[in-house]
N, C-alpha and C positions, 0 to 999 in steps of 0.2 A: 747469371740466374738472379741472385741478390738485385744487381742494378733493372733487370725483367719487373720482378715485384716491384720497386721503386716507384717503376711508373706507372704499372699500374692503382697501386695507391693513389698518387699524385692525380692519376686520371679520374680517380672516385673520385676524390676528394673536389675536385671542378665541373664536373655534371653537374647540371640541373637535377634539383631532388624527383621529379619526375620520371628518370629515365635511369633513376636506381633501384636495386631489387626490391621487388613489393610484397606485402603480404595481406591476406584479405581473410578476413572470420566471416566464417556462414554460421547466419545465424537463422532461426526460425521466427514468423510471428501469425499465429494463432487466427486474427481476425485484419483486414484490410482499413486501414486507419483514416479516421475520418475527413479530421482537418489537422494538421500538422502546426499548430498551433498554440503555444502556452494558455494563452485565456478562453480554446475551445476546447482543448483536450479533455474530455472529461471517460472516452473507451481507455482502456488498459492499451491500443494498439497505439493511437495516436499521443497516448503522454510518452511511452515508450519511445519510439522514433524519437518526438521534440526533444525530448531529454540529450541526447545525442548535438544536437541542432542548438538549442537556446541553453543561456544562464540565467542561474536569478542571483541576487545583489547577494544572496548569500546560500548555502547548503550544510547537509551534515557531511562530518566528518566521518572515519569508518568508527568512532566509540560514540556518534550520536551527537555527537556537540557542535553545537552551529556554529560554522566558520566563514569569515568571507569568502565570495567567488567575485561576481565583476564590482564587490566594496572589498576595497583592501583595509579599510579600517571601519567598525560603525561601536558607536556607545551612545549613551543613554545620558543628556542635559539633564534631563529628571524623569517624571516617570510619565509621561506624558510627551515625552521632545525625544525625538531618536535621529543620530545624527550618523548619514553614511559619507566617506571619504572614499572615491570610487578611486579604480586601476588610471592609469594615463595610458595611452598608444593600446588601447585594446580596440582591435579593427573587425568591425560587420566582415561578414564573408562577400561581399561587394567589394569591400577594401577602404571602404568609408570609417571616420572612427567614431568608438563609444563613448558620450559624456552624458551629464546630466540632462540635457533635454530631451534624450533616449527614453532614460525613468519618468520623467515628468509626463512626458505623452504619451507611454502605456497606461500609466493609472489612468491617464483622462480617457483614454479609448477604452478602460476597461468598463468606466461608466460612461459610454457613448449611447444614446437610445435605441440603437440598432443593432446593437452587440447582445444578445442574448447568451449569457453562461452564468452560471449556481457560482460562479469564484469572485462575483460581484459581493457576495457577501461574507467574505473574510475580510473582505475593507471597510466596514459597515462602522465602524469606528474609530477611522482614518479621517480627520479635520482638515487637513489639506497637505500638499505635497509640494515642495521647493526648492528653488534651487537655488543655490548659496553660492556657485558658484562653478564653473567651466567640471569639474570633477567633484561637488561637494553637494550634498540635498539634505534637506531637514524635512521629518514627517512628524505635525502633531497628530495626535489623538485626542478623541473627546474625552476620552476618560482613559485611566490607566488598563493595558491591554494582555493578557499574557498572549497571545499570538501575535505581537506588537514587531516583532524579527522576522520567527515564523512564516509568516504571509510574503514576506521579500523573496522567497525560495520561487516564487512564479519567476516563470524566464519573462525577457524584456524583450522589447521587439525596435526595431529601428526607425525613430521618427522621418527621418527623410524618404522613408517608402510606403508607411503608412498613413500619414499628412495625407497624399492624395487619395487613398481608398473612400470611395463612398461606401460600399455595403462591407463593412469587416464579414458578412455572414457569406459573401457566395465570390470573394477577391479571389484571384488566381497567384495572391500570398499564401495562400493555405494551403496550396497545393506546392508549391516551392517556395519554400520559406528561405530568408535570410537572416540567419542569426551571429550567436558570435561563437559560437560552442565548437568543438572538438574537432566536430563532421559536420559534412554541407552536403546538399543536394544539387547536383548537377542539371537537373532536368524534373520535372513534374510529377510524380508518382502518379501511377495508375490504380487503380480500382482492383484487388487482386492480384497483383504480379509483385514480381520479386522489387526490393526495394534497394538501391544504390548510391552506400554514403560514402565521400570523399574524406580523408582525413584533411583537415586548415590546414596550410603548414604555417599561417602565422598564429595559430592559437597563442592566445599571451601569457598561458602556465609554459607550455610545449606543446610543438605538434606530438599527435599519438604516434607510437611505435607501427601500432599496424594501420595500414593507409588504406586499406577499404574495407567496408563492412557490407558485407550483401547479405540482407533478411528476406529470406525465401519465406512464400504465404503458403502455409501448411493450416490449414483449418481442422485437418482431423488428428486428432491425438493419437491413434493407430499409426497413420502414415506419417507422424514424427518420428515417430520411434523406429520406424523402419529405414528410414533414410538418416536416422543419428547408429543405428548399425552397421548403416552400410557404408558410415565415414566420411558422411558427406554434410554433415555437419559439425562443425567444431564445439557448441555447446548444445544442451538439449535437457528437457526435464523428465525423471522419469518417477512412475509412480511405483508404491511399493508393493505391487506383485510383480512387476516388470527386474527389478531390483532384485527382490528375491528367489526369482524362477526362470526368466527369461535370459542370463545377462550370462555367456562364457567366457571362459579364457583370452580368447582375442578381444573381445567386449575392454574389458576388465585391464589388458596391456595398453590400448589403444586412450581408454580415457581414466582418469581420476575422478574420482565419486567425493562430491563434498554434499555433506546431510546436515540443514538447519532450522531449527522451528521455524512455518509458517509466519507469515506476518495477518494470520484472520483465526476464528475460532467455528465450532459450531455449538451450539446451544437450544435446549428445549425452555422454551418461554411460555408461561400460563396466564392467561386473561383473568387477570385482576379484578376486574369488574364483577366474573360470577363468585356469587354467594361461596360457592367450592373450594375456590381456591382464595380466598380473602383469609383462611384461618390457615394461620402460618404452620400450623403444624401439620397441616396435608402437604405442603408443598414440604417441606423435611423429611416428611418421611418417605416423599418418588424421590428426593435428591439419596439419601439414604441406600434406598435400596437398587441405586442403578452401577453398578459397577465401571465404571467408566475404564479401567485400566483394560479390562475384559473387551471393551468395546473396539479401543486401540490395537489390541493385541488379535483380535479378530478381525478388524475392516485393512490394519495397515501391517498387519505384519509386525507390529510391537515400533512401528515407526513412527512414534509420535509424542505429545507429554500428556497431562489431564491438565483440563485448563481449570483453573485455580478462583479466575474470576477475570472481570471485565476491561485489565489493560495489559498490553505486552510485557510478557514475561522478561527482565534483563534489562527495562525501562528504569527509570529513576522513578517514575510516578507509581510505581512496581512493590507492595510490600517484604521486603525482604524474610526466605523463612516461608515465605506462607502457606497454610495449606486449609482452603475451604471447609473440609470437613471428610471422614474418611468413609468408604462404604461397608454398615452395618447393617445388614437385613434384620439381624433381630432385635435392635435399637427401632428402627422403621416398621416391623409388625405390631411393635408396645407403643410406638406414639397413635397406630392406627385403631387396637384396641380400645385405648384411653380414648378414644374421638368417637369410638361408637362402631369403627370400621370391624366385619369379622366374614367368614363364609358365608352367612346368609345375609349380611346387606353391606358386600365388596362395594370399595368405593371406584367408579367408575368415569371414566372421560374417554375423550375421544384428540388422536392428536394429527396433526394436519402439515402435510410436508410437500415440498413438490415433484413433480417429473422432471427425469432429464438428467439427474444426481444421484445415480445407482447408492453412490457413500450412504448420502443421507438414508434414502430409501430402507437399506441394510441397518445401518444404525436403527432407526424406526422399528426394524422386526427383533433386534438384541435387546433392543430398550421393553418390548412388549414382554420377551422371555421372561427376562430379569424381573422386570414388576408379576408378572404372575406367580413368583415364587414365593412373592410376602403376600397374596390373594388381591392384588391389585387388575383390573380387567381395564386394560387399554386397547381402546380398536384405532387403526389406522386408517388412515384416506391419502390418498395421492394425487395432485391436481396438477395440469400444465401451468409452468411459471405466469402465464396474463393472468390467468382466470384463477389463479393463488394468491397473488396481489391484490387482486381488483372484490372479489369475491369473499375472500376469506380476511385476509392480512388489513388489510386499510378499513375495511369496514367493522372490523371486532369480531368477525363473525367466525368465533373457535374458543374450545379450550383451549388447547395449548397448541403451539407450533417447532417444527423442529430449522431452525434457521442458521444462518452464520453472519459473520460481523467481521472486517476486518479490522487490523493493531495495528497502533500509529506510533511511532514515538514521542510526540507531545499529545497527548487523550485529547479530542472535546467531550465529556460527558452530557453537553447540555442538550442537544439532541434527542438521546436516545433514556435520558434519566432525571433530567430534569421534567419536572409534571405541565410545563409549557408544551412537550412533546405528546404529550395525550389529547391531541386533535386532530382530525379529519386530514390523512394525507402524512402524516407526522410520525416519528419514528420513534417513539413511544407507544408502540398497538397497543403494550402489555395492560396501560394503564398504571403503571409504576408513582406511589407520593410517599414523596418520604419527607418531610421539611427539612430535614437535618440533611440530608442531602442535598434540598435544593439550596438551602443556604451555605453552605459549602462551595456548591455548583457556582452559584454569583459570586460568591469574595472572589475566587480563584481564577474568574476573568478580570479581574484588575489588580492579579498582580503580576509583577514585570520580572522581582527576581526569582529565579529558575527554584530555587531551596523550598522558598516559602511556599510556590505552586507546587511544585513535588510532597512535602510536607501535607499538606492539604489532601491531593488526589490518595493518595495512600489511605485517610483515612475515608475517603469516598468509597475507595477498593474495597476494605474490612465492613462498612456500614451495607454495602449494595449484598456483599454476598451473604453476610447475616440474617438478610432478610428473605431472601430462597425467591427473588423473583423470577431469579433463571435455576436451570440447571447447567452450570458451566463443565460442559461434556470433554472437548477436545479440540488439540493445537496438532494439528499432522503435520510431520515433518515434510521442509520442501528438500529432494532431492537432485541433485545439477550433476549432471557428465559432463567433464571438461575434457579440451584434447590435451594431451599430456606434451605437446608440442608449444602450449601456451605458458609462459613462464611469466610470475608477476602477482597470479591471483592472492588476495588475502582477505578471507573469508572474516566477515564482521558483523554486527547484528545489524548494519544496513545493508547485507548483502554482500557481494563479492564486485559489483560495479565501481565503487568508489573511487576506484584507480586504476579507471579500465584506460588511459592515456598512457600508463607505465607498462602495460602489459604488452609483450614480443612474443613473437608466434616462429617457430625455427620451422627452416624448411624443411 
């Protein structure tokens, strides 16, 4: 019996890894992925997939802290010179290997003229890119960068197969890409169908434990959920009525529920420009008097936090402690008095949200309650998402709007707060000036070390929400059903992927 086992072992142990037990995660994705490619990814379907597929020269860690991926070592000559030392023997999924003339010729394909993508300009401060040597590159900058690392996290693509592409916009790379990353694609993705990724087994951290990942295209959020009950998916997201009402005892045996703030917020924003809302103390007193806890506790179930203000919560850019301000309706009827506001000349607006977002929508009818209890008269409008943009949002044309924003762990504020973003097309609708923020806003793009940026963005935090140009509503938690058969997960404020290579799935 003993010498039976023996050889069996022995017999594992000389197999091709191929023809060893396998294990495969189904997973789901939402929408059919565009182009499979780092510098066109810009759907949630297709950065998703890539991500699997490509690396970039570095990534976060699970506490947020940028560490090498295909640079084994990078630091900073000065604040202007950033020097990366790449892996040796990291091999394309071709079997060809990665060195610096990989990195060199995505940056240049990334400003190719025929390459049209918005990630062209996170290099917009990138002086040239070079190679030092078989595994070494040196990148200046024009000027000192704080996204100067940051921007390396794009995956890299392989010069020896894209060298010959003429149109990067319509290659039949985009559709089966070659990368160096975890999983590869075997065959071309289709349009709608389920998606089929191989585990490497020469990945050069380690191949992953589980050696296939099939992402079934499930577009409707109902029939997610029905087929994450029926166990036929291994992970799945579920919202908090589904959570609270729908979920039984086999539910509940079968998978493990992890719950973590969102990484986006929603928010009511007021048009600056009218005369109305210019006098800071009308916009205090609707932040005042909207209960936001109320709102959470009513759309999710108590599944969520109050968003505090304008960066991820747990961030380093993050005020620690902080709390915007709390809701007092009768603080809010006394600044309304003082301003002239009463029963007979309520102050009134109109606020603008779109279709298609039941949350929102609902939020919009609690927000309406609430202000009518301090004599505030809010009417609502509901528009389809084109004609919301196009109509309302880009053009100015609203009091106020109820939108959302998603949280990064390195902020750009400049965007969306700096008063260069108050133009035609720009993400600044609000109209938002603050000088002191916009000077702020600039120092903190040239600087490199992480304290000093941090340092800085905190008090952009404290100065933006001082000013009541939003009302910062709410962070809903995101919810994840794991199968209780997958061992490995460790939930972090980057999520639970970070170490999705270490995770084993028992039969």
């Amino acid at each position: 019996m003993h010498y039976l086992f023996y050889l069996l072992l022995v017999f594992a142990m000389i197999l091709p890894a191929s023809t060893l037990p396998t294990s495969t995660l189904q997973l789901s994705i939402s929408s059919s992925p565009a182009r499979i490619n780092p510098l066109l990814a810009t759907d949630s379907a297709s950065s998703e997939v890539a991500g699997y597929i490509f690396n970039g020269l570095v990534k976060f860690d699970k506490n947020g802290t940028i560490v090498g991926d295909l640079a084994e070592k990078f630091y900073f000559e000065n604040n202007k010179t950033l020097i990366f030392e790449l892996h040796r023997g990291v091999k394309w999924h071709d079997g060809r290997l990665f060195d610096a003339d990989d990195v060199v010729s995505t940056y240049n394909l990334l400003h190719a003229p025929k390459l049209v993508t918005p990630y062209k300009d996170d290099f917009k401060y990138v002086e040239s890119v070079e190679k030092l040597g078989k595994y070494q590159i040196r990148v200046t900058y024009k000027q000192p960068y704080f996204k100067a690392l940051s921007i390396w996290m794009m995956g890299i693509l392989p010069k020896h197969l894209w060298e010959k592409v003429d149109d990067p916009m319509t290659t039949a790379l985009n559709k089966l890409p070659v990368g160096t990353g975890p999983y590869k694609l075997t065959k071309p993705f289709k349009v709608n169908e389920k998606i089929v990724l191989e585990a490497n087994p020469d990945y050069f951290i380690h191949p992953p434990h589980i050696s296939k990942i099939n992402m079934h295209y499930i577009s409707d959020p109902s029939t997610q959920f029905i087929t994450l009950k029926a166990e036929e998916l291994d992970i799945g997201s579920l919202d908090p009525l589904q959570m609270e009402r729908q979920l039984n005892a086999e539910f509940k045996s079968y998978y493990q529920l992890i719950e973590q703030p969102s990484h986006s917020y929603t928010y009511m924003g007021f048009n600056l420009r009218q005369k109305l809302f210019q006098e800071r103390g009308v916009r205090e007193a609707i932040a005042l008097a909207i209960d936001r806890r109320e709102i959470i506790d009513l759309l999710f179930f108590s599944h969520g936090t109050v968003c505090q203000g304008p960066f991820m919560p747990g961030s380093d850019a993050y005020p620690k402690d902080f709390t915007s301000y709390i809701y007092n309706p009768q603080k809010a009827k006394s600044i309304l008095l003082s301003l002239g506001y009463d029963q007979n000349n309520p102050l009134c607006f109109e606020l603008v949200t779109n279709t298609g977002n039941d949350t929102r929508v609902y939020a919009a009818q609690i927000i309406q309650h609430q202000l009518r209890k301090v004599g505030i008269e809010m009417t609502i409008r509901t528009m389809e998402w084109q004609a919301f943009l196009n109509t309302v949002v880009m053009p100015h044309q609203f009091d106020a709007v109820l939108l959302g924003w998603s949280l990064s762990l390195i902020p750009d504020a400049y965007s969306i707060w700096h008063s260069d973003g108050d133009k035609k097309g720009g993400f600044n609708f609000i109209g938002y000036h603050n000088d002191d923020v916009d000077r702020m806003i600039i120092e903190s793009e040239k600087i490199v070390d992480r304290k000093q940026f941090d340092t800085i963005y905190r008090k952009i935090f404290a100065e933006i929400v001082r000013d009541y140009p939003y009302v910062f509503l709410y962070i809903p938690n995101s919810i994840t059903a794991i199968n209780k058969k997958i061992e490995g997960i460790e939930p972090s404020i980057t999520g639970i992927n970070h170490n999705q290579i270490d995770w084993s799935k028992s039969k």
